[in-house]
ZAMARGU-4260 file (C-alpha; in steps of 0.2 Angstrom, whole numbers, plus 5000, padded with zeros to 4 digits):
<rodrens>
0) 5015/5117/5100 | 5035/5117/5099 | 5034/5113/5120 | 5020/5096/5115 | 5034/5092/5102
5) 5049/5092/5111 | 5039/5082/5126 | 5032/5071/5110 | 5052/5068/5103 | 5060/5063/5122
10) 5046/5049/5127 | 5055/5034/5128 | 5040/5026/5122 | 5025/5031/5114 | 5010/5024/5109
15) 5006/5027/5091 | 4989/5023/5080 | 4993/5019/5061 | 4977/5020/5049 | 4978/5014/5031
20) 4965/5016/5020 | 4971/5009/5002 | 4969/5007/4984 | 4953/4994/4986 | 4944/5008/4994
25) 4936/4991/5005 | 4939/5001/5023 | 4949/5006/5035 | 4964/4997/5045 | 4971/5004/5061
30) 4981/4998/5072 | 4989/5002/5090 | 5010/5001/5093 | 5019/5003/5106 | 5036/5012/5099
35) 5055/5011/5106 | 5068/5018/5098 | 5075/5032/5086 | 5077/5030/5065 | 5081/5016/5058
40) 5081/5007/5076 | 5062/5010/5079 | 5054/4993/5089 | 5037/4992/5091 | 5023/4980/5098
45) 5008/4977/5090 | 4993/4980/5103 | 4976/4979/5094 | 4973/4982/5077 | 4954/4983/5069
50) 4946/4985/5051 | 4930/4996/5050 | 4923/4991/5033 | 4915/5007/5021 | 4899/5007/5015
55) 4897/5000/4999 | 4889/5017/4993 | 4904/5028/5002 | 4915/5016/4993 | 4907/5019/4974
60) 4908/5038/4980 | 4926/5036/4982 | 4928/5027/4967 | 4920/5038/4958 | 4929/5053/4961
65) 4945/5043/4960 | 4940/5043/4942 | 4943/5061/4931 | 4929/5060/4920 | 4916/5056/4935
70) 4926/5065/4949 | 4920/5081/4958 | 4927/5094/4967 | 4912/5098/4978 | 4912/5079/4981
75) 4931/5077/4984 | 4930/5093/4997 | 4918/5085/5007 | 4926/5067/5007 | 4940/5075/5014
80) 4932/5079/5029 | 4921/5066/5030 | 4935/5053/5029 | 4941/5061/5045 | 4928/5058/5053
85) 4929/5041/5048 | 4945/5040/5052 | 4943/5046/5070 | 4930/5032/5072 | 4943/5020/5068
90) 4954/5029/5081 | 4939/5028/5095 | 4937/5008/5090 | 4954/5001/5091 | 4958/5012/5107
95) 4943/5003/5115 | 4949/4987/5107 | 4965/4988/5119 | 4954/4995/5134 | 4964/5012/5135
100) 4956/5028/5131 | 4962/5043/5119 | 4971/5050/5131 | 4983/5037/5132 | 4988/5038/5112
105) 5002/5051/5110 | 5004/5050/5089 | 4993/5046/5074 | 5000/5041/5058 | 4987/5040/5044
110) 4991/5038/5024 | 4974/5045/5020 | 4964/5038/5006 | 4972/5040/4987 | 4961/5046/4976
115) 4973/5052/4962 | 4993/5046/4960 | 5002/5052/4942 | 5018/5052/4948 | 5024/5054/4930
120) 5032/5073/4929 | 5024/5085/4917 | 5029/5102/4913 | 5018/5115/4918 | 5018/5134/4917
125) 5039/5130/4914 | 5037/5121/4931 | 5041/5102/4931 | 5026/5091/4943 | 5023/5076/4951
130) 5007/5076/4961 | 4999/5065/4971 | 4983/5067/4981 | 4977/5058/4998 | 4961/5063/5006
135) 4955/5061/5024 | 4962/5078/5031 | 4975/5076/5045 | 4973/5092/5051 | 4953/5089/5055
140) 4958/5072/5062 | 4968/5079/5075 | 4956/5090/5081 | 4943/5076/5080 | 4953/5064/5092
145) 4964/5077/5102 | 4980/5067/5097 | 4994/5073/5088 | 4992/5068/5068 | 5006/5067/5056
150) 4998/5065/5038 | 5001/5068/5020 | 5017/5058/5019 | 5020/5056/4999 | 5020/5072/4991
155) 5038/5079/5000 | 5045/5066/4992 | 5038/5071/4975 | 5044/5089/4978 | 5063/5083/4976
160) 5059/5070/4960 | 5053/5056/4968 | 5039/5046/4965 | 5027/5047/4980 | 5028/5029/4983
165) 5032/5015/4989 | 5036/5021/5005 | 5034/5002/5016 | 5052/5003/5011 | 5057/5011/5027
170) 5047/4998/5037 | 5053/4984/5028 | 5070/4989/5032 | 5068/4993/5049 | 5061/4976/5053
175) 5063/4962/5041 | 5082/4965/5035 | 5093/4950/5041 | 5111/4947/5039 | 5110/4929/5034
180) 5096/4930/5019 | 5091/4941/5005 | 5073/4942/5009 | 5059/4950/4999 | 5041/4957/5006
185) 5028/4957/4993 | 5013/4966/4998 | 4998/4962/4989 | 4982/4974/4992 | 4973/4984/4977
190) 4993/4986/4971 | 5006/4973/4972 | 5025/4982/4979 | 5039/4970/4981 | 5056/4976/4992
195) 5070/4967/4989 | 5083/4966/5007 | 5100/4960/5001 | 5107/4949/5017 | 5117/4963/5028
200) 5111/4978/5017 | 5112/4996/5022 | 5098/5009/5017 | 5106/5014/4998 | 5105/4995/4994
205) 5084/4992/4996 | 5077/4990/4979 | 5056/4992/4980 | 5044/4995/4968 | 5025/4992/4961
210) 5026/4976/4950 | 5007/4979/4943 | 4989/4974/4949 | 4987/4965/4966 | 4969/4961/4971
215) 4962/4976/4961 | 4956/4967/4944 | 4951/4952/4954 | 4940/4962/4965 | 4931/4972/4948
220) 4929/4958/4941 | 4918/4947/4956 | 4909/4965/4958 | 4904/4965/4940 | 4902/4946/4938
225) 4898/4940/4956 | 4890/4955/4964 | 4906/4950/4977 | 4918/4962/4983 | 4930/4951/4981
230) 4937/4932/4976 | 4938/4922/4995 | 4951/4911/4995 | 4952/4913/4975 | 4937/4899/4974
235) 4931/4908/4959 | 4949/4907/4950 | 4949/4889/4955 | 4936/4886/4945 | 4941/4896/4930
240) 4955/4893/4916 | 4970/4905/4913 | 4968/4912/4895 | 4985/4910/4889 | 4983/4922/4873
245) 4975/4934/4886 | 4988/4934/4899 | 5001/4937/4885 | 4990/4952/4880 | 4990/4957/4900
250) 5007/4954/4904 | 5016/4964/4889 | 5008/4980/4897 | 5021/4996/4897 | 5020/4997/4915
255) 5024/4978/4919 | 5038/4981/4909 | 5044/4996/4915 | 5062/4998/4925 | 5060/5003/4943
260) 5057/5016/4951 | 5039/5016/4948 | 5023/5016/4955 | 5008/5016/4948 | 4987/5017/4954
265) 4970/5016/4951 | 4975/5029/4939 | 4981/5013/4927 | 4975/4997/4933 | 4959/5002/4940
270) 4941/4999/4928 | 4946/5005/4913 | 4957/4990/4914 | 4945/4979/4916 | 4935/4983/4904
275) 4950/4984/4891 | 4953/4965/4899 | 4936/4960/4894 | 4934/4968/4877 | 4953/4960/4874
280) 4944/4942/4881 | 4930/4941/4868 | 4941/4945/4854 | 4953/4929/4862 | 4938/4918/4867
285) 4940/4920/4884 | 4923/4926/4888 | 4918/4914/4906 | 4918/4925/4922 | 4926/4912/4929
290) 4942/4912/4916 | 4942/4929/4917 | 4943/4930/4936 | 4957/4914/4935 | 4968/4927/4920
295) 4966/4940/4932 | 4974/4931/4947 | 4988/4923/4938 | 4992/4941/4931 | 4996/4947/4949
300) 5007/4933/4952 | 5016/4932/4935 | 5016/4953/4936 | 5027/4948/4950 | 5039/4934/4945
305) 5043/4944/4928 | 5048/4960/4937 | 5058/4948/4949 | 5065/4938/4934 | 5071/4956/4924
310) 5072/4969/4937 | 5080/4959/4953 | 5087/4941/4951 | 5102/4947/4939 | 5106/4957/4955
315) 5099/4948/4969 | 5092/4928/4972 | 5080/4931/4985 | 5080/4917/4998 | 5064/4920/5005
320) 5051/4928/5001 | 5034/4937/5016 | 5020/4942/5009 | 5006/4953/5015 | 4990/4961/5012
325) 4975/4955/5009 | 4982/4944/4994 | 4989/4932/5004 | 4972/4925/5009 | 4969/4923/4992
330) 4977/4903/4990 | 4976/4903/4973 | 4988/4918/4972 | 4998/4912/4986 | 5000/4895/4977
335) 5004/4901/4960 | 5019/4910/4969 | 5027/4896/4977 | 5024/4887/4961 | 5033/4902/4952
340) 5047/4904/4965 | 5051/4887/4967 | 5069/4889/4974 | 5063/4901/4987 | 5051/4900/5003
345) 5036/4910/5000 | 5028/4912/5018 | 5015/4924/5025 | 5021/4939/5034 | 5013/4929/5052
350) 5026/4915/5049 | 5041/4928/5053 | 5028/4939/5067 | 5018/4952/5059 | 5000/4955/5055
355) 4998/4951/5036 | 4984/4965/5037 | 4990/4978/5047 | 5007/4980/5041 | 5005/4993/5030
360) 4993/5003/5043 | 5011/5000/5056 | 5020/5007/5043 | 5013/5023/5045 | 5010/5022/5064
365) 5032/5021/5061 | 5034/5034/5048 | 5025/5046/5059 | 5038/5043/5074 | 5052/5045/5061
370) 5043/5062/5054 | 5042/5070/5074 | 5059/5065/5077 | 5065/5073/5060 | 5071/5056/5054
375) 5069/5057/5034 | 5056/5041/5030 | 5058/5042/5010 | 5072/5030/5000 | 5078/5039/4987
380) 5087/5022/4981 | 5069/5016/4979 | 5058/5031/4975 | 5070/5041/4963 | 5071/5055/4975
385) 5084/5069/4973 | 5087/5066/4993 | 5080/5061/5009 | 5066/5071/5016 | 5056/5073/5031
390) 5041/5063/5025 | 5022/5075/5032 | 5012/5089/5040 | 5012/5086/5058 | 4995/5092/5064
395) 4991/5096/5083
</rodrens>
Protein backbone atom coordinates (compact mmCIF):
# COMPACT_ATOMS: atom_id res chain seq x y z
CA UNK A 1 0.00 0.00 0.00
CA UNK A 2 2.95 2.45 1.18
CA UNK A 3 4.54 1.42 -2.57
CA UNK A 4 0.68 2.43 -4.47
CA UNK A 5 1.11 5.62 -2.26
CA UNK A 6 4.27 6.84 -3.02
CA UNK A 7 3.58 5.89 -6.92
CA UNK A 8 0.08 7.86 -6.21
CA UNK A 9 2.15 11.08 -4.60
CA UNK A 10 4.95 11.39 -7.64
CA UNK A 11 2.39 11.37 -10.90
CA UNK A 12 2.75 14.49 -12.25
CA UNK A 13 -0.87 14.14 -13.07
CA UNK A 14 -3.57 12.24 -11.94
CA UNK A 15 -6.95 11.76 -12.83
CA UNK A 16 -9.23 12.29 -9.84
CA UNK A 17 -13.31 11.49 -9.45
CA UNK A 18 -15.01 13.89 -6.84
CA UNK A 19 -18.65 12.63 -5.73
CA UNK A 20 -20.93 14.93 -3.60
CA UNK A 21 -23.89 13.91 -2.32
CA UNK A 22 -25.38 17.02 -0.03
CA UNK A 23 -27.83 18.28 2.23
CA UNK A 24 -30.89 18.02 -0.32
CA UNK A 25 -30.28 14.35 -0.31
CA UNK A 26 -31.70 14.98 -4.32
CA UNK A 27 -28.56 12.67 -5.79
CA UNK A 28 -25.32 12.30 -6.55
CA UNK A 29 -22.73 14.67 -8.56
CA UNK A 30 -19.44 13.25 -9.80
CA UNK A 31 -17.20 14.69 -11.62
CA UNK A 32 -13.83 13.64 -13.50
CA UNK A 33 -10.45 16.16 -13.14
CA UNK A 34 -7.50 15.93 -14.40
CA UNK A 35 -5.04 17.33 -11.50
CA UNK A 36 -1.36 19.34 -11.72
CA UNK A 37 0.12 20.51 -9.13
CA UNK A 38 1.05 20.31 -5.20
CA UNK A 39 -0.94 22.36 -2.18
CA UNK A 40 -2.26 25.45 -2.59
CA UNK A 41 -0.99 25.22 -6.37
CA UNK A 42 -3.31 22.28 -7.31
CA UNK A 43 -4.75 22.97 -11.27
CA UNK A 44 -7.17 20.96 -12.53
CA UNK A 45 -9.56 20.36 -15.75
CA UNK A 46 -12.86 19.45 -15.67
CA UNK A 47 -13.33 16.32 -18.02
CA UNK A 48 -17.06 15.15 -17.47
CA UNK A 49 -19.19 15.52 -14.74
CA UNK A 50 -22.74 13.59 -14.25
CA UNK A 51 -25.87 13.69 -11.68
CA UNK A 52 -27.42 10.26 -10.83
CA UNK A 53 -30.68 11.32 -9.19
CA UNK A 54 -31.88 8.98 -5.84
CA UNK A 55 -34.92 7.43 -5.72
CA UNK A 56 -37.63 9.32 -4.14
CA UNK A 57 -38.13 6.43 -1.76
CA UNK A 58 -34.07 6.17 -1.00
CA UNK A 59 -34.23 9.85 -0.63
CA UNK A 60 -37.29 9.85 2.35
CA UNK A 61 -34.97 6.79 3.83
CA UNK A 62 -32.19 9.08 4.08
CA UNK A 63 -34.32 11.78 5.33
CA UNK A 64 -35.65 9.82 7.67
CA UNK A 65 -32.74 8.73 9.38
CA UNK A 66 -31.16 12.09 9.29
CA UNK A 67 -34.00 12.81 11.65
CA UNK A 68 -33.22 11.47 15.79
CA UNK A 69 -36.65 10.70 16.64
CA UNK A 70 -37.29 8.46 13.15
CA UNK A 71 -33.58 7.49 12.72
CA UNK A 72 -32.34 3.79 12.98
CA UNK A 73 -29.36 2.14 13.47
CA UNK A 74 -30.16 -0.94 11.45
CA UNK A 75 -31.32 1.44 8.70
CA UNK A 76 -28.19 3.90 9.05
CA UNK A 77 -25.73 0.44 8.89
CA UNK A 78 -27.13 -0.61 5.74
CA UNK A 79 -27.17 2.90 3.97
CA UNK A 80 -23.75 3.02 4.66
CA UNK A 81 -23.12 0.43 2.42
CA UNK A 82 -25.75 0.85 0.15
CA UNK A 83 -24.57 4.41 -0.72
CA UNK A 84 -21.29 2.85 -1.74
CA UNK A 85 -22.76 1.13 -3.99
CA UNK A 86 -24.38 3.96 -5.23
CA UNK A 87 -21.51 5.82 -5.30
CA UNK A 88 -19.55 3.39 -7.28
CA UNK A 89 -22.35 3.50 -9.86
CA UNK A 90 -21.65 7.14 -10.04
CA UNK A 91 -17.94 6.27 -10.51
CA UNK A 92 -18.86 3.54 -13.49
CA UNK A 93 -21.16 6.55 -15.20
CA UNK A 94 -19.09 9.45 -15.41
CA UNK A 95 -15.92 7.22 -16.36
CA UNK A 96 -17.99 6.08 -19.40
CA UNK A 97 -19.04 9.62 -19.81
CA UNK A 98 -15.43 10.54 -20.81
CA UNK A 99 -14.85 7.27 -22.74
CA UNK A 100 -12.08 5.91 -20.42
CA UNK A 101 -12.36 3.07 -18.19
CA UNK A 102 -11.69 2.61 -14.25
CA UNK A 103 -8.42 1.78 -14.72
CA UNK A 104 -7.47 5.00 -16.05
CA UNK A 105 -8.83 6.94 -12.57
CA UNK A 106 -6.00 6.91 -10.05
CA UNK A 107 -8.00 8.77 -6.93
CA UNK A 108 -11.54 9.17 -5.69
CA UNK A 109 -12.61 11.83 -3.34
CA UNK A 110 -16.08 11.47 -1.93
CA UNK A 111 -17.88 13.73 0.99
CA UNK A 112 -20.39 10.97 1.63
CA UNK A 113 -23.83 11.86 2.45
CA UNK A 114 -24.49 13.77 6.01
CA UNK A 115 -26.83 12.57 7.81
CA UNK A 116 -25.97 14.10 11.21
CA UNK A 117 -23.67 17.52 11.86
CA UNK A 118 -23.90 19.08 15.72
CA UNK A 119 -20.71 20.63 15.53
CA UNK A 120 -21.57 22.45 18.80
CA UNK A 121 -19.16 20.84 21.61
CA UNK A 122 -20.66 18.99 24.50
CA UNK A 123 -19.12 17.57 27.48
CA UNK A 124 -19.18 13.88 27.67
CA UNK A 125 -17.93 11.49 30.13
CA UNK A 126 -15.37 14.73 30.98
CA UNK A 127 -14.44 14.62 27.25
CA UNK A 128 -15.38 17.67 25.20
CA UNK A 129 -17.18 16.46 21.42
CA UNK A 130 -17.93 17.71 18.21
CA UNK A 131 -19.34 14.98 15.89
CA UNK A 132 -20.19 14.76 12.73
CA UNK A 133 -21.38 11.72 10.59
CA UNK A 134 -21.12 11.12 6.67
CA UNK A 135 -22.31 7.98 5.27
CA UNK A 136 -21.56 6.01 2.13
CA UNK A 137 -18.41 3.98 3.36
CA UNK A 138 -15.15 4.79 1.67
CA UNK A 139 -13.59 1.94 2.39
CA UNK A 140 -16.27 -0.38 0.57
CA UNK A 141 -16.22 2.05 -2.20
CA UNK A 142 -12.61 1.44 -2.93
CA UNK A 143 -13.07 -2.08 -3.06
CA UNK A 144 -16.22 -1.63 -5.31
CA UNK A 145 -14.25 0.44 -8.05
CA UNK A 146 -10.60 -0.77 -7.50
CA UNK A 147 -9.54 2.94 -7.11
CA UNK A 148 -7.90 4.42 -4.38
CA UNK A 149 -10.75 6.50 -2.06
CA UNK A 150 -9.95 9.13 0.33
CA UNK A 151 -13.17 9.83 2.52
CA UNK A 152 -14.49 11.08 5.66
CA UNK A 153 -12.87 14.50 5.47
CA UNK A 154 -14.80 16.61 8.33
CA UNK A 155 -14.33 14.84 11.42
CA UNK A 156 -10.11 15.48 11.71
CA UNK A 157 -10.96 18.87 11.82
CA UNK A 158 -13.43 18.47 14.55
CA UNK A 159 -10.87 16.46 16.53
CA UNK A 160 -8.64 19.83 17.16
CA UNK A 161 -11.96 22.33 17.81
CA UNK A 162 -13.10 22.79 14.59
CA UNK A 163 -16.38 22.81 13.15
CA UNK A 164 -16.39 20.13 10.39
CA UNK A 165 -17.27 22.58 7.89
CA UNK A 166 -17.20 24.52 5.44
CA UNK A 167 -14.42 23.02 3.97
CA UNK A 168 -14.91 24.56 -0.17
CA UNK A 169 -12.63 27.06 1.68
CA UNK A 170 -9.67 25.32 0.42
CA UNK A 171 -10.97 25.19 -3.11
CA UNK A 172 -12.08 28.63 -3.20
CA UNK A 173 -8.69 29.69 -2.43
CA UNK A 174 -7.03 27.59 -4.62
CA UNK A 175 -8.88 28.80 -7.68
CA UNK A 176 -10.90 31.82 -7.45
CA UNK A 177 -8.50 34.24 -5.28
CA UNK A 178 -7.23 37.34 -7.47
CA UNK A 179 -4.89 40.11 -6.71
CA UNK A 180 -7.13 42.80 -8.06
CA UNK A 181 -10.67 42.06 -6.44
CA UNK A 182 -12.01 40.95 -3.02
CA UNK A 183 -14.27 38.20 -4.50
CA UNK A 184 -16.87 36.19 -2.58
CA UNK A 185 -18.36 32.55 -3.76
CA UNK A 186 -21.66 31.80 -2.43
CA UNK A 187 -22.75 28.45 -2.68
CA UNK A 188 -26.29 27.78 -2.53
CA UNK A 189 -27.50 23.85 -2.30
CA UNK A 190 -29.68 22.50 0.79
CA UNK A 191 -27.11 25.10 2.90
CA UNK A 192 -25.93 28.47 1.69
CA UNK A 193 -21.77 29.06 2.72
CA UNK A 194 -20.27 32.30 1.65
CA UNK A 195 -16.16 32.65 1.42
CA UNK A 196 -15.06 35.93 1.48
CA UNK A 197 -11.08 36.21 -0.81
CA UNK A 198 -9.68 39.71 0.08
CA UNK A 199 -7.72 40.88 -3.31
CA UNK A 200 -3.99 39.41 -2.81
CA UNK A 201 -5.03 37.37 0.44
CA UNK A 202 -2.87 34.58 1.95
CA UNK A 203 -4.60 31.36 3.62
CA UNK A 204 -5.00 33.16 7.43
CA UNK A 205 -7.02 35.94 5.80
CA UNK A 206 -10.23 33.51 4.13
CA UNK A 207 -13.32 34.22 6.13
CA UNK A 208 -16.16 31.34 5.30
CA UNK A 209 -19.07 30.30 6.67
CA UNK A 210 -22.87 28.94 6.54
CA UNK A 211 -25.08 32.16 6.52
CA UNK A 212 -28.56 29.87 6.81
CA UNK A 213 -30.91 27.97 4.53
CA UNK A 214 -30.09 27.71 0.87
CA UNK A 215 -32.53 25.68 -1.26
CA UNK A 216 -33.63 23.51 1.82
CA UNK A 217 -37.01 25.25 2.95
CA UNK A 218 -37.95 26.01 -0.65
CA UNK A 219 -37.63 22.41 -1.59
CA UNK A 220 -39.95 21.26 1.81
CA UNK A 221 -42.03 23.47 1.13
CA UNK A 222 -43.01 22.59 -3.01
CA UNK A 223 -42.80 18.85 -1.69
CA UNK A 224 -45.47 19.56 0.91
CA UNK A 225 -47.50 22.00 -1.28
CA UNK A 226 -46.62 21.05 -4.93
CA UNK A 227 -45.77 17.40 -4.74
CA UNK A 228 -42.37 19.06 -6.45
CA UNK A 229 -38.97 18.49 -5.52
CA UNK A 230 -38.16 21.65 -5.92
CA UNK A 231 -39.13 25.60 -7.00
CA UNK A 232 -37.80 25.64 -11.14
CA UNK A 233 -36.52 28.84 -11.89
CA UNK A 234 -38.41 30.15 -8.52
CA UNK A 235 -41.78 30.24 -10.76
CA UNK A 236 -43.71 29.26 -7.63
CA UNK A 237 -41.93 32.34 -5.53
CA UNK A 238 -42.82 34.63 -8.50
CA UNK A 239 -46.14 34.15 -8.01
CA UNK A 240 -46.15 34.46 -4.28
CA UNK A 241 -45.77 37.56 -1.78
CA UNK A 242 -42.99 38.01 0.81
CA UNK A 243 -44.57 38.02 4.27
CA UNK A 244 -42.83 40.90 5.69
CA UNK A 245 -43.90 40.02 9.52
CA UNK A 246 -42.80 36.45 8.67
CA UNK A 247 -39.44 37.03 7.29
CA UNK A 248 -38.86 39.22 10.43
CA UNK A 249 -39.78 36.22 12.49
CA UNK A 250 -37.45 34.03 9.99
CA UNK A 251 -34.57 36.33 9.95
CA UNK A 252 -34.16 36.98 13.87
CA UNK A 253 -33.16 33.19 14.05
CA UNK A 254 -30.03 32.58 16.63
CA UNK A 255 -28.08 31.03 13.93
CA UNK A 256 -28.51 33.86 11.30
CA UNK A 257 -27.33 35.97 13.87
CA UNK A 258 -24.68 34.03 15.03
CA UNK A 259 -20.72 35.26 14.50
CA UNK A 260 -18.79 33.09 12.33
CA UNK A 261 -17.34 30.35 12.57
CA UNK A 262 -20.37 28.30 12.06
CA UNK A 263 -22.08 25.77 10.21
CA UNK A 264 -25.02 24.41 10.79
CA UNK A 265 -27.54 21.31 8.82
CA UNK A 266 -30.46 19.46 8.44
CA UNK A 267 -30.05 19.20 12.12
CA UNK A 268 -31.66 23.11 12.23
CA UNK A 269 -33.00 24.21 9.04
CA UNK A 270 -34.35 20.98 7.89
CA UNK A 271 -38.58 20.13 8.45
CA UNK A 272 -38.82 20.94 11.79
CA UNK A 273 -38.42 24.33 10.37
CA UNK A 274 -40.77 24.32 8.12
CA UNK A 275 -43.38 23.35 9.99
CA UNK A 276 -42.30 26.01 12.87
CA UNK A 277 -42.40 28.56 9.45
CA UNK A 278 -45.96 27.60 8.78
CA UNK A 279 -47.38 27.31 12.26
CA UNK A 280 -45.48 31.09 12.60
CA UNK A 281 -47.45 31.92 8.83
CA UNK A 282 -50.99 31.30 10.10
CA UNK A 283 -50.52 33.13 13.33
CA UNK A 284 -49.05 36.22 10.74
CA UNK A 285 -51.63 35.58 7.87
CA UNK A 286 -49.41 34.32 5.60
CA UNK A 287 -50.98 31.01 4.95
CA UNK A 288 -50.83 30.92 0.46
CA UNK A 289 -48.39 28.08 -0.51
CA UNK A 290 -47.23 30.42 -2.80
CA UNK A 291 -46.30 33.43 -0.11
CA UNK A 292 -44.83 30.88 1.78
CA UNK A 293 -42.68 29.46 -0.95
CA UNK A 294 -41.85 33.40 -2.03
CA UNK A 295 -40.82 34.10 2.37
CA UNK A 296 -38.83 31.15 2.09
CA UNK A 297 -36.72 32.43 -0.98
CA UNK A 298 -36.15 35.82 0.13
CA UNK A 299 -35.00 34.30 3.51
CA UNK A 300 -31.94 32.51 1.67
CA UNK A 301 -31.05 35.78 0.07
CA UNK A 302 -31.61 38.12 2.87
CA UNK A 303 -29.90 35.28 5.29
CA UNK A 304 -27.09 36.11 3.02
CA UNK A 305 -26.89 40.01 2.67
CA UNK A 306 -27.33 40.30 6.60
CA UNK A 307 -24.37 37.97 7.57
CA UNK A 308 -22.53 40.04 4.57
CA UNK A 309 -23.78 43.42 6.15
CA UNK A 310 -22.64 42.25 10.06
CA UNK A 311 -20.11 39.66 9.71
CA UNK A 312 -17.93 40.91 6.42
CA UNK A 313 -18.53 44.41 4.90
CA UNK A 314 -17.10 46.32 8.08
CA UNK A 315 -13.95 44.21 7.18
CA UNK A 316 -14.24 43.63 3.56
CA UNK A 317 -16.39 45.33 0.40
CA UNK A 318 -16.68 42.37 -1.76
CA UNK A 319 -16.40 43.49 -5.46
CA UNK A 320 -17.76 40.57 -7.08
CA UNK A 321 -19.54 38.13 -5.86
CA UNK A 322 -19.92 33.73 -7.94
CA UNK A 323 -22.34 31.84 -6.95
CA UNK A 324 -22.90 28.10 -7.31
CA UNK A 325 -25.09 25.25 -6.48
CA UNK A 326 -28.12 24.59 -7.48
CA UNK A 327 -29.40 28.01 -6.15
CA UNK A 328 -28.35 29.80 -8.84
CA UNK A 329 -30.83 28.46 -11.23
CA UNK A 330 -33.29 29.63 -9.04
CA UNK A 331 -33.87 33.38 -10.77
CA UNK A 332 -35.81 34.48 -8.21
CA UNK A 333 -32.95 34.01 -5.66
CA UNK A 334 -30.36 35.09 -8.05
CA UNK A 335 -32.38 38.27 -8.77
CA UNK A 336 -33.08 39.34 -5.20
CA UNK A 337 -29.12 39.01 -4.84
CA UNK A 338 -28.11 41.45 -7.31
CA UNK A 339 -31.05 43.57 -6.13
CA UNK A 340 -29.54 43.16 -2.44
CA UNK A 341 -25.81 43.59 -3.65
CA UNK A 342 -26.34 46.38 -5.76
CA UNK A 343 -22.73 47.80 -5.65
CA UNK A 344 -21.28 44.33 -6.54
CA UNK A 345 -21.38 41.95 -9.55
CA UNK A 346 -23.26 38.96 -8.77
CA UNK A 347 -22.37 36.43 -11.58
CA UNK A 348 -22.76 32.59 -11.79
CA UNK A 349 -19.65 30.50 -11.17
CA UNK A 350 -19.66 29.62 -15.41
CA UNK A 351 -19.14 33.37 -15.94
CA UNK A 352 -15.51 33.08 -14.40
CA UNK A 353 -15.08 29.05 -15.85
CA UNK A 354 -16.49 26.46 -13.45
CA UNK A 355 -19.31 24.19 -13.40
CA UNK A 356 -22.08 25.83 -11.02
CA UNK A 357 -22.93 22.23 -10.23
CA UNK A 358 -19.97 20.40 -9.87
CA UNK A 359 -17.95 22.52 -7.94
CA UNK A 360 -18.47 21.31 -4.64
CA UNK A 361 -18.06 17.52 -6.03
CA UNK A 362 -14.34 19.16 -7.62
CA UNK A 363 -13.71 20.23 -4.21
CA UNK A 364 -13.37 17.02 -2.91
CA UNK A 365 -11.77 15.38 -6.14
CA UNK A 366 -9.07 18.44 -4.81
CA UNK A 367 -9.00 17.79 -1.01
CA UNK A 368 -8.38 14.15 -1.80
CA UNK A 369 -5.02 15.07 -3.82
CA UNK A 370 -4.13 17.43 -0.99
CA UNK A 371 -5.01 14.59 1.77
CA UNK A 372 -2.42 11.75 -0.29
CA UNK A 373 0.25 14.36 -0.65
CA UNK A 374 -0.22 15.26 3.17
CA UNK A 375 -1.16 18.80 2.44
CA UNK A 376 -3.50 19.85 5.43
CA UNK A 377 -7.09 20.74 3.56
CA UNK A 378 -8.91 22.45 6.77
CA UNK A 379 -8.66 26.47 7.48
CA UNK A 380 -8.54 26.90 10.80
CA UNK A 381 -9.15 30.80 10.13
CA UNK A 382 -12.53 29.59 8.81
CA UNK A 383 -13.42 26.49 10.74
CA UNK A 384 -12.15 27.41 14.29
CA UNK A 385 -9.65 24.78 14.17
CA UNK A 386 -6.91 24.52 16.83
CA UNK A 387 -4.50 23.91 13.66
CA UNK A 388 -4.13 22.54 10.22
CA UNK A 389 -4.78 18.93 9.71
CA UNK A 390 -4.55 16.30 7.13
CA UNK A 391 -8.30 16.18 6.26
CA UNK A 392 -9.52 11.66 5.71
CA UNK A 393 -9.06 7.93 5.64
CA UNK A 394 -7.35 7.00 2.64
CA UNK A 395 -8.72 3.69 1.62
CA UNK A 396 -7.07 1.23 -1.00
Amino acid sequence: MLTQLSKLQRKPVKRVIGLMSGTSVDGIDAVLVEVRGHGMDLRFRQIAFVTVPFDPKLRELILRNSIPETSRVDEITRLNVLLAHLYAGAVQKVVRRAKLSLSDVDLIGSHGQTIQHVPEPQVMFHHTVRATLQIGDPSALAKLTGIPTVGDFRIADMAVGGEGAPLVPFFDFITFRSRKLNRALLNIGGIANITVLPKACSVEDVLAFDTGPGNMVIDALMRKFFHQPYDRNGATARRGKVSTALLNKLLSHPFIRRRPPKSTGRETFGNEFMETMIRHGRKLSCTSPADLVRTATELTARAVYENYQRFISPGTKIDELVVSGGGAHNRMIMDRLRELFSNVHVKKAEAIGISADAKEAICFALLAVATIEGTPGNLPSVTGAQRPVILGKICF
